[in-house]
DSSP file (Angstrom, degrees, kcal/mol; ACC not computed):
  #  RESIDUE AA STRUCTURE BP1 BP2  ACC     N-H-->O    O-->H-N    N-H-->O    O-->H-N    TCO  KAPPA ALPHA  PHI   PSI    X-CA   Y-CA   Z-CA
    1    1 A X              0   0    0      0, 0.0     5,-0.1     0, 0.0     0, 0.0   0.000 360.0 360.0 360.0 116.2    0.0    0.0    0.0
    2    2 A X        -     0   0    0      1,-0.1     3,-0.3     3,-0.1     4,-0.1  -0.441 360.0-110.4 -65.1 150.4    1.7    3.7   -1.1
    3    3 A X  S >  S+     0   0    0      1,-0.2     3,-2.2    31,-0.2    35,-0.2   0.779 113.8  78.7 -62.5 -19.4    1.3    6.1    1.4
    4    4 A X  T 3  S+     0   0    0      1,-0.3    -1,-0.2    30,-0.1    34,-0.1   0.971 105.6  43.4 -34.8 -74.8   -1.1    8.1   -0.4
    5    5 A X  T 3  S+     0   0    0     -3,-0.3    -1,-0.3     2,-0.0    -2,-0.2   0.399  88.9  95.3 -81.1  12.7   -3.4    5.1    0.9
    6    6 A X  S <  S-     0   0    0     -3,-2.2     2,-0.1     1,-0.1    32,-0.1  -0.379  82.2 -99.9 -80.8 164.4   -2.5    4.4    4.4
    7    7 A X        -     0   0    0     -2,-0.2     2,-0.2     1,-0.1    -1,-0.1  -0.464  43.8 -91.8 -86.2 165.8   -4.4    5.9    7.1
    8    8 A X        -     0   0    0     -2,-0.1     2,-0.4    31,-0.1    31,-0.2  -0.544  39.8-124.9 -75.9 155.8   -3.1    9.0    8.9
    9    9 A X  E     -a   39   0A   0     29,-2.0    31,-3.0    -2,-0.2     2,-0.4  -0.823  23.7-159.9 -88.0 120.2   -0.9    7.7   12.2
   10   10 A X  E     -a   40   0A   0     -2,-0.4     2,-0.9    29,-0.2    31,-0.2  -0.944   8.2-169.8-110.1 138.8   -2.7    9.7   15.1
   11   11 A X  E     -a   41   0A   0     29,-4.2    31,-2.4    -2,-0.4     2,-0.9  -0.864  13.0-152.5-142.6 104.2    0.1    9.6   17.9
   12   12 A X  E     +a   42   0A   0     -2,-0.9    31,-0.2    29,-0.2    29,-0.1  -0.643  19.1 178.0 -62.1  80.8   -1.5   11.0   21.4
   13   13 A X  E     -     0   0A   0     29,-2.2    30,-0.2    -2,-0.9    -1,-0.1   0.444  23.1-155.5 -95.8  10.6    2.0   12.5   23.2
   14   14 A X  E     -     0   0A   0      1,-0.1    30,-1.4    28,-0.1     2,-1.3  -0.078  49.1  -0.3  27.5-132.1    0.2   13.7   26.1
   15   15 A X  E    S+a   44   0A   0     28,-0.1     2,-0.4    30,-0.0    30,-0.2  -0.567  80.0 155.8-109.9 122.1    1.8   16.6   28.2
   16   16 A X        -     0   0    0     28,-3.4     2,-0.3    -2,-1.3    30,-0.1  -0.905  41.4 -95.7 -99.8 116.3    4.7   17.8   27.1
   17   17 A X    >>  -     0   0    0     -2,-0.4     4,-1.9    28,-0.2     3,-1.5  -0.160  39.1-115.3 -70.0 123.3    7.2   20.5   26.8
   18   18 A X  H 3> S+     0   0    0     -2,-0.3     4,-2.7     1,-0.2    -1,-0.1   0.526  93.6  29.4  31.2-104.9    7.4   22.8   24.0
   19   19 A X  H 3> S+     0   0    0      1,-0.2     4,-1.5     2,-0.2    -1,-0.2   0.651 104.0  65.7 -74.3 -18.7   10.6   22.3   22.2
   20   20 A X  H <> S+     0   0    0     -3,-1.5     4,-1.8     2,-0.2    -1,-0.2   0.852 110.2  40.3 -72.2 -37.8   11.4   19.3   22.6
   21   21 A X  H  < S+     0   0    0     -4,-1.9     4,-0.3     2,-0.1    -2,-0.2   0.976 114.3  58.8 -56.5 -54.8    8.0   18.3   20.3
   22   22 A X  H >X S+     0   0    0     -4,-2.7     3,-7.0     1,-0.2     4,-0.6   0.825 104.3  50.6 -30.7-101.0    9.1   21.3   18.2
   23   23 A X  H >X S+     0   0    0     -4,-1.5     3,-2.1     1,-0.3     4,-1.2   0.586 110.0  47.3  18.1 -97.9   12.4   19.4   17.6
   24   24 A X  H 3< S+     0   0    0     -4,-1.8    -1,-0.3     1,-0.3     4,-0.3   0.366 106.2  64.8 -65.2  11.2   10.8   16.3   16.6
   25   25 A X  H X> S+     0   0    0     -3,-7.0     3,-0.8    -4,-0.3     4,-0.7   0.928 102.8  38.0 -76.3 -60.7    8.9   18.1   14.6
   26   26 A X  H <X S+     0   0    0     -3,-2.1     4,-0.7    -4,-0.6    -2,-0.2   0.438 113.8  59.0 -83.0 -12.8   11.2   19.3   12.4
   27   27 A X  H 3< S+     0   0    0     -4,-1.2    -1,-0.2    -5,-0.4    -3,-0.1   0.687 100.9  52.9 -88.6 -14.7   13.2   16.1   12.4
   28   28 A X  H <> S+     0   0    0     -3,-0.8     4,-0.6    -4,-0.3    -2,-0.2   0.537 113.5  44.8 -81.4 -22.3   10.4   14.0   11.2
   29   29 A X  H  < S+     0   0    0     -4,-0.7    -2,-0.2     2,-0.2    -3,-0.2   0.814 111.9  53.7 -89.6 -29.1   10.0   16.6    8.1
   30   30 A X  T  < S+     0   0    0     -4,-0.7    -1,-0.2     1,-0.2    -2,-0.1   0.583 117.8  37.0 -70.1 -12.0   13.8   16.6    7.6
   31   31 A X  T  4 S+     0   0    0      2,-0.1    -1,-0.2     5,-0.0    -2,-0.2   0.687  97.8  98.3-136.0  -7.8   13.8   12.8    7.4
   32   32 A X     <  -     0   0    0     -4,-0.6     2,-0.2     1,-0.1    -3,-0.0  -0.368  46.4-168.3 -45.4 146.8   10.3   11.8    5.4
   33   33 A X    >   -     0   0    0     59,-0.0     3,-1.2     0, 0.0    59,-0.1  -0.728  47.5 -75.5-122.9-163.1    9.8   11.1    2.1
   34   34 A X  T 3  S+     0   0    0      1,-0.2   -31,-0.2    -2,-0.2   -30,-0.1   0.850 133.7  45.9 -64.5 -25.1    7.3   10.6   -0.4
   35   35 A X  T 3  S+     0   0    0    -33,-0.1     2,-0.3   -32,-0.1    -1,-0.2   0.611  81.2 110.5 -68.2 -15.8    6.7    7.2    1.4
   36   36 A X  S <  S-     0   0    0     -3,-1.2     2,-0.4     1,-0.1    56,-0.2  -0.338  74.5-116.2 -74.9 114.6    6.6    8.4    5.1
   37   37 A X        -     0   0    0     -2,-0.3    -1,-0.1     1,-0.1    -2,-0.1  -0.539  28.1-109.5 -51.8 112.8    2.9    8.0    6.4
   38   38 A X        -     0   0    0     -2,-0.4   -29,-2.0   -35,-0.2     2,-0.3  -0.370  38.6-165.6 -60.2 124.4    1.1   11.2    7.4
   39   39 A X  E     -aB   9  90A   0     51,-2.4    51,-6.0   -31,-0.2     2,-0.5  -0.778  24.8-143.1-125.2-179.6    0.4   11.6   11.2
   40   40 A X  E     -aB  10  89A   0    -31,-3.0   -29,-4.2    -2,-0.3     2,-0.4  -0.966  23.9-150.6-121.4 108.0   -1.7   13.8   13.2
   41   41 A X  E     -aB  11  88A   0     47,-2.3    47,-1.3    -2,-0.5     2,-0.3  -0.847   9.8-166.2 -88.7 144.0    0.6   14.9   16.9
   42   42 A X  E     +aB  12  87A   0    -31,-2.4   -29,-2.2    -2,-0.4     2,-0.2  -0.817  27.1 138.1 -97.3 149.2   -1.8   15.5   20.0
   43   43 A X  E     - B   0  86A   0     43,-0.5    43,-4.7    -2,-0.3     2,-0.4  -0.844  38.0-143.7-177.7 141.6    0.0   17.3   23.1
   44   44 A X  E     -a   15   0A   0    -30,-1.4   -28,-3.4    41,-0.2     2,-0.2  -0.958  14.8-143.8-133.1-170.6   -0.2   19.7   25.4
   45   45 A X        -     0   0    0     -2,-0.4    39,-0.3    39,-0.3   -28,-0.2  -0.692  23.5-111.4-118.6 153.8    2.2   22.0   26.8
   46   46 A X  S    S-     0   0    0     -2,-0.2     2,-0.2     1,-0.2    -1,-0.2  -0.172  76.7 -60.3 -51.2 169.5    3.0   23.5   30.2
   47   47 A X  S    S+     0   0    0     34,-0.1    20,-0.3    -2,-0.1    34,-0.2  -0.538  80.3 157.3 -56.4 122.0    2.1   27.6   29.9
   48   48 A X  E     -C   80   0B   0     32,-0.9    32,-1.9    -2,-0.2     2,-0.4  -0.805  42.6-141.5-160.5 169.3    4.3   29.0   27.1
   49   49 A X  E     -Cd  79  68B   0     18,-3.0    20,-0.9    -2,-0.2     2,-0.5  -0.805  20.0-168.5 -92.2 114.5    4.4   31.9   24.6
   50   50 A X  E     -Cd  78  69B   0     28,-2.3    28,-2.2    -2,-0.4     2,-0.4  -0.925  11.2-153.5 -90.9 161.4    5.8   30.9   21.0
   51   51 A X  E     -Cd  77  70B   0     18,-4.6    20,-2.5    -2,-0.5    26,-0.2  -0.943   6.7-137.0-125.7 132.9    6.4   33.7   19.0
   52   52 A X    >   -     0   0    0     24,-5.9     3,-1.0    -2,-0.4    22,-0.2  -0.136  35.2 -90.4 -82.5-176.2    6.3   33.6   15.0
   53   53 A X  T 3  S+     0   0    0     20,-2.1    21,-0.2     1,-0.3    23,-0.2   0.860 130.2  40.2 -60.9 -48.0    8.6   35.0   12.3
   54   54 A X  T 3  S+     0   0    0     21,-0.8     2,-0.5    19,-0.1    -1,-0.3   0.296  96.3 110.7-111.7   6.5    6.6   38.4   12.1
   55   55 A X    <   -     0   0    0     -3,-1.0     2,-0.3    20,-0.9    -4,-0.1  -0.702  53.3-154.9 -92.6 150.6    6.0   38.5   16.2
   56   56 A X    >   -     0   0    0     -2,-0.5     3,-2.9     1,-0.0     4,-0.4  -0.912  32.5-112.2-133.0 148.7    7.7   41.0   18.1
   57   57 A X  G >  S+     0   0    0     -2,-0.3     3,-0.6     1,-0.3    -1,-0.0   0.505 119.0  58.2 -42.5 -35.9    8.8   41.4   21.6
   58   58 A X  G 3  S+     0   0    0      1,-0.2    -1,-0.3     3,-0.0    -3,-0.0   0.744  91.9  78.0 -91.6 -45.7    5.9   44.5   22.2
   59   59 A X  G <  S+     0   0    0     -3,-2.9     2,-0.6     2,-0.1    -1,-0.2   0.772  86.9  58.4 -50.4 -59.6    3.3   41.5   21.1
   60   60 A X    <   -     0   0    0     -3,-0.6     3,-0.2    -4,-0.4     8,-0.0  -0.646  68.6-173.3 -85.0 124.8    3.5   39.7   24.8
   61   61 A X  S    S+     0   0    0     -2,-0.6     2,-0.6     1,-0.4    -1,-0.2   0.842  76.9   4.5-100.1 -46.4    2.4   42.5   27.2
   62   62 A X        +     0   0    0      1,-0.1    -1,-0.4     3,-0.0     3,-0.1  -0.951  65.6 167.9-136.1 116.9    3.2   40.4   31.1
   63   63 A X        +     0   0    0     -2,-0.6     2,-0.5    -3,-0.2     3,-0.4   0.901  24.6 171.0 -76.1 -85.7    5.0   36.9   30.1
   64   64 A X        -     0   0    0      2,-0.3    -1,-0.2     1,-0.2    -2,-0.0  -0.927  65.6 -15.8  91.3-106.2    5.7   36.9   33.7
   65   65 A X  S    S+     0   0    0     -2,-0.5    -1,-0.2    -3,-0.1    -2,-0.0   0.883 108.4 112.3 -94.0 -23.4    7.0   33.7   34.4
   66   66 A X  S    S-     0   0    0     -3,-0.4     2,-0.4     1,-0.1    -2,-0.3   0.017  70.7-119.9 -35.6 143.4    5.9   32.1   31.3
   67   67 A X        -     0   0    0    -20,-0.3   -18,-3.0    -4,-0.1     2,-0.4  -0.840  24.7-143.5-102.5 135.5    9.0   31.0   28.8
   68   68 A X  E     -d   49   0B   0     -2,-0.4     2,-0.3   -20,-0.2   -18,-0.2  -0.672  14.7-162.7 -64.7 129.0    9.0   32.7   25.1
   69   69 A X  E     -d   50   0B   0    -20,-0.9   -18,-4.6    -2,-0.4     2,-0.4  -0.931  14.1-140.3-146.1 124.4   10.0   30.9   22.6
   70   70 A X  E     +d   51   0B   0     -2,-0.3     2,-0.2   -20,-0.2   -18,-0.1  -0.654  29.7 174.4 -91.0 118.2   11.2   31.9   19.0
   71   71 A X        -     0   0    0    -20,-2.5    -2,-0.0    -2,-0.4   -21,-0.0  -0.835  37.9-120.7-131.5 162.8   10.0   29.6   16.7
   72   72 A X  S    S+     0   0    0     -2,-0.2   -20,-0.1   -20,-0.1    -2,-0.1   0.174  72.0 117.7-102.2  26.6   10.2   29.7   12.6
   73   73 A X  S    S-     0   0    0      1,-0.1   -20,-2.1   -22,-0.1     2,-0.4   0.087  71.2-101.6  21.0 134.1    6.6   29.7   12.1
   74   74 A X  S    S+     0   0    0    -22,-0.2     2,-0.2   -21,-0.2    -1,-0.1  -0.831  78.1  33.6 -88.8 148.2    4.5   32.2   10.5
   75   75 A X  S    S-     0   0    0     -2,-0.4   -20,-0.9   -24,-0.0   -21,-0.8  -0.359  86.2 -65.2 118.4-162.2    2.2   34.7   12.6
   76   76 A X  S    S-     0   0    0      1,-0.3   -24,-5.9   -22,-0.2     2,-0.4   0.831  77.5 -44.0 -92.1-122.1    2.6   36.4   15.9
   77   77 A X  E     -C   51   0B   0    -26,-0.2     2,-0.4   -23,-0.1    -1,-0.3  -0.926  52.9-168.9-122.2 156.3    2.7   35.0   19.1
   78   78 A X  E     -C   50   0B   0    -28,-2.2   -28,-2.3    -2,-0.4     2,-0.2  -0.906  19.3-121.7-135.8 163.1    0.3   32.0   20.5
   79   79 A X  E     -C   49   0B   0     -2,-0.4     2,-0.4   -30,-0.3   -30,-0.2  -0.798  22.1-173.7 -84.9 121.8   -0.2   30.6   23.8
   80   80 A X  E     +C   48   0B   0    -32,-1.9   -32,-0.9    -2,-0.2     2,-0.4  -0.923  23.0 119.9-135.3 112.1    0.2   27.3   24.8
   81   81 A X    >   -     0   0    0     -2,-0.4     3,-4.8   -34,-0.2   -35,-0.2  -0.987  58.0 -35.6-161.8-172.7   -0.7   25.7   28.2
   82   82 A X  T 3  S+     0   0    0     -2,-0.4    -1,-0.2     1,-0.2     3,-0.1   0.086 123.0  28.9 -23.2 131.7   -2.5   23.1   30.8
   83   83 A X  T 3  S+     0   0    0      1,-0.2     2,-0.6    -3,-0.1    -1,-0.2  -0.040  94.8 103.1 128.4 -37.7   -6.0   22.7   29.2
   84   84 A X    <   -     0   0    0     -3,-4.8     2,-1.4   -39,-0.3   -39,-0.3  -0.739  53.9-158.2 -86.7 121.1   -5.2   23.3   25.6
   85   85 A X        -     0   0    0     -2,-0.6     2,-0.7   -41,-0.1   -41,-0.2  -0.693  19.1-158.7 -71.6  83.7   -5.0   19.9   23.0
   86   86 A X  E     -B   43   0A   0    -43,-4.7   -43,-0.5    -2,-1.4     2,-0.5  -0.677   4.6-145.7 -96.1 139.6   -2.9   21.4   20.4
   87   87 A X  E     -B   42   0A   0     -2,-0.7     2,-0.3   -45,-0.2   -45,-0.2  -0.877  13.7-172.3 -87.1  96.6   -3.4   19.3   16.9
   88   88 A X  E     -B   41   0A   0    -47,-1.3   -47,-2.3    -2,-0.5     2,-0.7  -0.732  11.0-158.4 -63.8 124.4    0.1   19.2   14.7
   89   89 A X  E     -B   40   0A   0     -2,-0.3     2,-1.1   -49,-0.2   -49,-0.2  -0.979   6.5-167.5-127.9 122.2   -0.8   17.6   11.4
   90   90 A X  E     +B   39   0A   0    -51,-6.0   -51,-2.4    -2,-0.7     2,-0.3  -0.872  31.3 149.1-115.7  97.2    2.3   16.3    9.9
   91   91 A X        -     0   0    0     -2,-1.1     2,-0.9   -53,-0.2    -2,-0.1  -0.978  51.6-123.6-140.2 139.4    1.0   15.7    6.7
   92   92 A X        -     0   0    0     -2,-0.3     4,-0.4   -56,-0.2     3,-0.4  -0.698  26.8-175.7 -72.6 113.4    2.7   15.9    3.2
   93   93 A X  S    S+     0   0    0     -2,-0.9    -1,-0.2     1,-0.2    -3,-0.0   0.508  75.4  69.7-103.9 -13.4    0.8   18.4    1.3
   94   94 A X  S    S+     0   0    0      1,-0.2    -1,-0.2     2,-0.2    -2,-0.1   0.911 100.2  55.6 -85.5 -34.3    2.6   18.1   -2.1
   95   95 A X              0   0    0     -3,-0.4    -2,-0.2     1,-0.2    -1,-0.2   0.907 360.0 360.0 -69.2 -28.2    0.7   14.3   -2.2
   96   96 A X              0   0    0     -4,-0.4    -1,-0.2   -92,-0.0    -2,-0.2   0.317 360.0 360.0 -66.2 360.0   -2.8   16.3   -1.6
């Protein structure tokens, strides 16, 4: 079966920090290929800020204790903590 016809892998990481998913983000798109099975990441995160390629420092008005994190991402800043299920879809778009 090509991947084109496998189901997507949905892979539940429960709660996590930040960068280290980030990381393995960007090491699972650096090492796919046209064969590599599309998955779907679930996580959350402790409370933190990423901030995209057009956010700027003025963007977060009290971080406080919360960690900022510069990520290469498009947009501004989001907010990431206890509560939130954020959905990564690591999916090769050039087969769609």
């Amino acid at each position: 079966m090509d991947a084109v016809n496998q189901p997507l892998i949905v892979k539940h990481l429960g709660h996590q920090e930040y960068q280290p998913v980030w990381h393995a983000m960007q090491k699972f798109t650096a090492e796919r290929d046209d064969q590599t099975t599309d998955q779907l990441w679930l996580v959350e995160h402790p409370p933190v800020f990423t901030q995209g390629l057009a956010g700027k420092a003025e963007h977060i008005l009290a971080a406080g204790d919360i960690p900022v994190i510069q990520v290469d991402r498009g947009g501004q800043v989001t907010y990431h903590g206890p509560g939130q299920i954020v959905a990564y879809p690591m999916i090769n778009l050039h087969r769609h």
